[in-house]
C-alpha positions as CSV (number, residue, x, y, z in Angstrom):
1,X,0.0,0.0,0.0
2,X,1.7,3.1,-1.0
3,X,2.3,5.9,1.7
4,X,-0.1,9.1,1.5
5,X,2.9,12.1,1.6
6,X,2.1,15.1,3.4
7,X,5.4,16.6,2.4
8,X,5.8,19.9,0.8
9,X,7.8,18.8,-2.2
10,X,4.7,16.8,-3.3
11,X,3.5,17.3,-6.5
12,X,0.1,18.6,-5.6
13,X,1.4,21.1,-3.2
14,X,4.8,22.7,-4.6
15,X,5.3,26.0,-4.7
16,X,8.0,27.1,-7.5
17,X,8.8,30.6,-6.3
18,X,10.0,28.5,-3.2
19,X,13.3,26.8,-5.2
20,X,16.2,28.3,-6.6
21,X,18.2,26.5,-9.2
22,X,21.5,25.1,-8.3
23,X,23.2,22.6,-10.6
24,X,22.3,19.8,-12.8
25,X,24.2,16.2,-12.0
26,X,25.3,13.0,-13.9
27,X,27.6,10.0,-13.5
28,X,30.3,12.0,-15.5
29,X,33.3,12.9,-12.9
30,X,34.7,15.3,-15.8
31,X,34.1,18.8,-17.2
32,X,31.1,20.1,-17.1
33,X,30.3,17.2,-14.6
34,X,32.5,18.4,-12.5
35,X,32.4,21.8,-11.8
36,X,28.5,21.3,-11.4
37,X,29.2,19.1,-8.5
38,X,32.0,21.8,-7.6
39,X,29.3,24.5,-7.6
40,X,26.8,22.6,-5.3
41,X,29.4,21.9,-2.8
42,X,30.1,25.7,-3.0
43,X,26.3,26.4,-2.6
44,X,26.2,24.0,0.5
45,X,29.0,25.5,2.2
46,X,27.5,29.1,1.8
47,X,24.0,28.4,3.3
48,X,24.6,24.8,5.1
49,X,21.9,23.3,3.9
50,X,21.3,19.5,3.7
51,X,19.4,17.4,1.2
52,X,15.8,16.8,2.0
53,X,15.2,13.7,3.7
54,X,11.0,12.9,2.9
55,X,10.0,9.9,1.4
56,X,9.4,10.3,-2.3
57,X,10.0,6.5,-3.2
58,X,12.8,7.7,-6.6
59,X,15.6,9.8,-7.1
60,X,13.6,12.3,-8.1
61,X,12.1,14.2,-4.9
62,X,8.9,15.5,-6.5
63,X,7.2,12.9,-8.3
64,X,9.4,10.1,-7.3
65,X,10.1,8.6,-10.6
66,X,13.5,7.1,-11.6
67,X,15.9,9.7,-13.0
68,X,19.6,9.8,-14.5
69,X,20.2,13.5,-14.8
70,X,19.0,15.2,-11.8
71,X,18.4,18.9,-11.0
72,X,19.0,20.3,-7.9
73,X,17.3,23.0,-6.0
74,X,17.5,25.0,-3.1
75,X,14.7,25.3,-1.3
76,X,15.2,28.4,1.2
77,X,12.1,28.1,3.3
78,X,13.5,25.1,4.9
79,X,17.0,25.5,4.1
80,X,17.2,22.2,2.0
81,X,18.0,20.5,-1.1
82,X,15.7,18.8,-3.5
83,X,16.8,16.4,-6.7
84,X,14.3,16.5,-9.6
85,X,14.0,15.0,-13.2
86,X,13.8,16.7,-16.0
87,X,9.8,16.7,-16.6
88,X,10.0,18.3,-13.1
89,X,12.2,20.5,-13.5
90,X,10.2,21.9,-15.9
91,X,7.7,22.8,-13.6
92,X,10.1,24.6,-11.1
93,X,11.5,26.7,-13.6
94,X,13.2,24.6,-16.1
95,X,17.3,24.3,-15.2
96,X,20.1,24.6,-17.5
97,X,19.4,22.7,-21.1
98,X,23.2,23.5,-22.3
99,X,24.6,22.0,-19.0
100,X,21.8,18.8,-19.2
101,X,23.3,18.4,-23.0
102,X,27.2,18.4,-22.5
103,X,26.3,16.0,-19.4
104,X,24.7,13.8,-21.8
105,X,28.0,13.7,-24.3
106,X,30.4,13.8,-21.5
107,X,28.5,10.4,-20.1
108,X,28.2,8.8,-23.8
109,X,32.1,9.8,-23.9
110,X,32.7,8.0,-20.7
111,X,30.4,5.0,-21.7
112,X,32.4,4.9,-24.7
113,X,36.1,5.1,-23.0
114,X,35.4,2.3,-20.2
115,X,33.8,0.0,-23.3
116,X,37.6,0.5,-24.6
117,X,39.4,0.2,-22.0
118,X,37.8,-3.2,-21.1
119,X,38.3,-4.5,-24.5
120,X,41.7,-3.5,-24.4
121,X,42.3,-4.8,-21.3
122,X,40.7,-8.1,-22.5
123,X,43.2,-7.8,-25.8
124,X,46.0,-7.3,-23.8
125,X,45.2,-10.4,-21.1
126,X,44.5,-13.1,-24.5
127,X,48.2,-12.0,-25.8
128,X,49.5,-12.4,-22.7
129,X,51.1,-9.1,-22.2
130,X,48.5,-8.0,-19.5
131,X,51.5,-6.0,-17.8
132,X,51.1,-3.2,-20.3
133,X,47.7,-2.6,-18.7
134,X,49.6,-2.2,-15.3
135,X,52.0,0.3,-16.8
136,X,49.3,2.2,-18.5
137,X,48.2,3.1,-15.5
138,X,51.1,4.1,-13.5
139,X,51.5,7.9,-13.1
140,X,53.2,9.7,-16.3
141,X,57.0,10.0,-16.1
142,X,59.1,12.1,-19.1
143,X,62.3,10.4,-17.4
144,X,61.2,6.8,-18.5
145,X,60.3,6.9,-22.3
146,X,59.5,3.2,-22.4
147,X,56.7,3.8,-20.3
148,X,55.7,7.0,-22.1
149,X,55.3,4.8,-25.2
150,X,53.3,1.9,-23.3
151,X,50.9,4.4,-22.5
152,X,50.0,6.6,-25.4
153,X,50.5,2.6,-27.4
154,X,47.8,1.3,-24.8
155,X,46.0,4.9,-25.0
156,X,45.6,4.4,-28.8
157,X,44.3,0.9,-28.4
158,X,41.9,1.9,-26.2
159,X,40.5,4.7,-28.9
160,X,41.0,2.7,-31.8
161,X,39.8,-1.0,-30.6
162,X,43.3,-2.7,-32.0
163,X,46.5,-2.5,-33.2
164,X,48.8,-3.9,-35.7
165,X,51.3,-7.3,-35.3
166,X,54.1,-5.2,-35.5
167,X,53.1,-3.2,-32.7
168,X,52.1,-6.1,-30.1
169,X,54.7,-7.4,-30.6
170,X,56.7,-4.4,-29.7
171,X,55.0,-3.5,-27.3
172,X,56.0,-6.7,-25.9
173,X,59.4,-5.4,-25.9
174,X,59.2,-2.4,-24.4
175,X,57.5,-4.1,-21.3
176,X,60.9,-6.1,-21.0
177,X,63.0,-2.8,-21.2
178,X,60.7,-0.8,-19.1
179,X,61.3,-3.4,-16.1
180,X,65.2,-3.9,-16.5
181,X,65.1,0.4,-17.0
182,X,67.3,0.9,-13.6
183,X,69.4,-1.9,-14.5
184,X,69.7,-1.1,-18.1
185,X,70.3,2.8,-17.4
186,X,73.4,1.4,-15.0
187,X,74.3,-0.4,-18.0
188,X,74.5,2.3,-20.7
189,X,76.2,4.9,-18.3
190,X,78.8,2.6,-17.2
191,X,79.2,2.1,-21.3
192,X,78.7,6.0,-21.8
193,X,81.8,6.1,-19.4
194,X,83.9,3.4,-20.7
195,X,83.5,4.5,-24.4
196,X,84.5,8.2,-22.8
197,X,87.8,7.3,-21.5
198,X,88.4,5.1,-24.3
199,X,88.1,8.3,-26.4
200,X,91.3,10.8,-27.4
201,X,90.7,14.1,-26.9
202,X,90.0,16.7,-29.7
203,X,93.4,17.7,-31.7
204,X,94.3,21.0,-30.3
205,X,94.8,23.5,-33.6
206,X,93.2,27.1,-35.2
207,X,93.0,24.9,-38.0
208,X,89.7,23.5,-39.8
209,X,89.6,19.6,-39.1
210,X,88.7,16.8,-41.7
211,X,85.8,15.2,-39.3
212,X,84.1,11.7,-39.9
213,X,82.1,9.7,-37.8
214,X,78.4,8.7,-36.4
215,X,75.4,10.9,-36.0
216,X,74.2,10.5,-32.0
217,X,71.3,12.6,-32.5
218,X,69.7,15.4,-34.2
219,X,67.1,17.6,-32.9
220,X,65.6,21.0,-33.6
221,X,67.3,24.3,-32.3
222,X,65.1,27.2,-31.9
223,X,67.1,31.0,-31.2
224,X,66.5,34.5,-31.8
225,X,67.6,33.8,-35.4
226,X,64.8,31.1,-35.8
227,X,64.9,27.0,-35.9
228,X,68.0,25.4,-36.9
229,X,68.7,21.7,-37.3
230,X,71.4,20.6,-35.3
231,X,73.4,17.3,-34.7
232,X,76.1,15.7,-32.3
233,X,78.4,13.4,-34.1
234,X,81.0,11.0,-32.5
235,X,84.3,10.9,-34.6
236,X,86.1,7.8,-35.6
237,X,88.8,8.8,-32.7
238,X,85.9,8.6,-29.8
239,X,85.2,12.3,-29.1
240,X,82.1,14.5,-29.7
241,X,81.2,17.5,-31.6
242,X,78.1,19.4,-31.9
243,X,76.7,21.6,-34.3
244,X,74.3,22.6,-37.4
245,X,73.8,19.9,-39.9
246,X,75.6,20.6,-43.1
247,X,74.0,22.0,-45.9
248,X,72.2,20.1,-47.8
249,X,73.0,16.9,-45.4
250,X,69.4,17.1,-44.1
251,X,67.9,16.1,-47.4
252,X,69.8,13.2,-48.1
253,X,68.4,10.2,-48.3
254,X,69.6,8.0,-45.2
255,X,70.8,10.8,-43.1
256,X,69.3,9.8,-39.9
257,X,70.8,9.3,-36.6
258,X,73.2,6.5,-36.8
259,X,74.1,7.5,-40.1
260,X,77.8,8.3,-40.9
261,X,79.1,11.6,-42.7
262,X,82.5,13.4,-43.0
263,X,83.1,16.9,-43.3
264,X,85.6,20.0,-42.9
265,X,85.0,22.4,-39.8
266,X,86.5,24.2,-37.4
267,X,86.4,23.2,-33.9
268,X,86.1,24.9,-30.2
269,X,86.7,22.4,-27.9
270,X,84.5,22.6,-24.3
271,X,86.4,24.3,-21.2
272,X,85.0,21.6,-19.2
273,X,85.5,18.9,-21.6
274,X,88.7,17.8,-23.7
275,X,86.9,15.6,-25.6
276,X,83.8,17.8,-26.2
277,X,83.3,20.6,-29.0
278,X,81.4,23.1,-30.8
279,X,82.1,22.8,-34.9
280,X,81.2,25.8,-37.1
281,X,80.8,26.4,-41.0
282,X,81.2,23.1,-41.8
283,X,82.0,22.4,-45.6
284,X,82.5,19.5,-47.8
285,X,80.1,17.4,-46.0
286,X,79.2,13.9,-48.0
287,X,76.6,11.0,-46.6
288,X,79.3,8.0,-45.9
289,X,77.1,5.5,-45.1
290,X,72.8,5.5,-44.1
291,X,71.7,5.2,-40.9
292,X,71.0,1.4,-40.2
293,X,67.2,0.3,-39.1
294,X,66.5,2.0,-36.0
295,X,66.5,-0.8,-32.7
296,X,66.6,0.1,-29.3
């Protein structure tokens, strides 16, 4: 037997004037989702008001149907909060129909997002590399770029559904370097070290120096004078140089870091560094041999 309700949210006895609009709430926990949650906090703290407790029998506290978006309104007679639908809220004064609409595409959004991640999740488990998942979740770190690639990799299969072979299976492999990173970091700088003393320092003279050797890196420069492309190159004798690519190297076909090249320049070697420089005005500059296929 339902209950007769002598409250005064009833339907038959509301009185709009009585209710102020506050926010409009969803499941979404982003955005506009939010900050509406945000703002009723905000509302609650200013007046210390506390949600109605009457029996309405739904989530909505007027007509006591079922709803998924609710409204919410002050009611300042008693100091109180009511929910509402939207047919309701109508009646009080209507709410907010932009907020009620990007609720409704932030939850199909979010719908959509855990549907991927759970398939991708499921993906990842049947190839037997379920430790990607862990990874993708692990806070964001710019010092370990193994795990920056597991997670925009896992990031794209969640948007896209799947990815190719190729990339499983490398993905596969970046797991294995991403848990040895400490040990293989020890590794490379105790290499980086040996391959440093094993070097001979720059040839000390104001003349320009006949220069071959590997390409380390090359990377974008950006100065007052605009974007230059520059590159550090071991030499054949073990030390370093850096400075702008040669003319015309850049559009060679197989320039690419690991690449070898020869060319004339002059060099300033570091204060801090015999076996460090700075080339300039390099001339003369030929493709010896194209970068190999690119491996960790």
């Amino acid at each position: 037997m339902a209950v007769q309700r002598t409250d005064i949210h009833r339907p038959s006895v509301i009185a709009p004037e009585d209710y102020d609009y506050v926010c409009t709430l969803g499941d979404s926990e982003f955005g506009v989702g939010r900050s509406e949650m945000e703002a009723f906090n905000a509302h609650r703290l200013r007046t210390g008001g506390r949600m109605s407790d009457h029996a309405h029998g739904g989530s909505c506290h007027v007509c006591g149907a079922l709803a998924f978006y609710r409204v919410i309104w002050y009611h300042h007679p008693t100091n109180s909060y009511i929910a509402t639908g939207y047919d309701c809220a109508d009646k009080l004064g209507g709410g907010d129909p932009d907020v009620f609409k990007q609720l409704k595409d932030e939850n199909a959004r979010a719908r959509k997002a855990k549907a991927g991640k759970l398939k991708a999740q499921k993906t990842l488990d049947d190839l037997g590399i379920s430790r990607a998942w862990e990874i993708y979740e692990l806070p964001w770190s710019y010092s370990n770029k193994h795990r920056c690639t597991i997670q925009e990799m896992v990031g794209k299969l969640v948007r896209y559904g799947d990815l190719s072979d190729k990339q499983y299976q490398y993905l596969g492999k970046l797991i294995e370097w991403h848990d040895n990173y400490d040990e293989l970091q020890k590794k490379r700088e105790k290499e980086r070290k040996a391959q440093h003393d094993a070097a001979k320092p720059i040839p000390a003279t104001d003349k320009r120096l006949s220069i071959e050797g590997t390409v380390l890196s090359i990377k974008a420069v950006e100065s007052e004078y605009g974007v230059t492309m520059k590159l550090l190159l071991m030499a054949d004798e073990g030390w370093k140089v850096f400075g702008s690519v040669p003319s015309g190297m850049g559009s060679q076909d197989g320039f690419d870091r690991g690449c070898r090249i020869r060319f004339d320049a002059r060099v300033t070697v570091s204060e801090d560094d015999p076996k460090f420089g700075f080339y300039s005005r390099p001339t003369k500059a030929s493709l010896v041999s194209a970068a190999p296929e690119q491996s960790e």
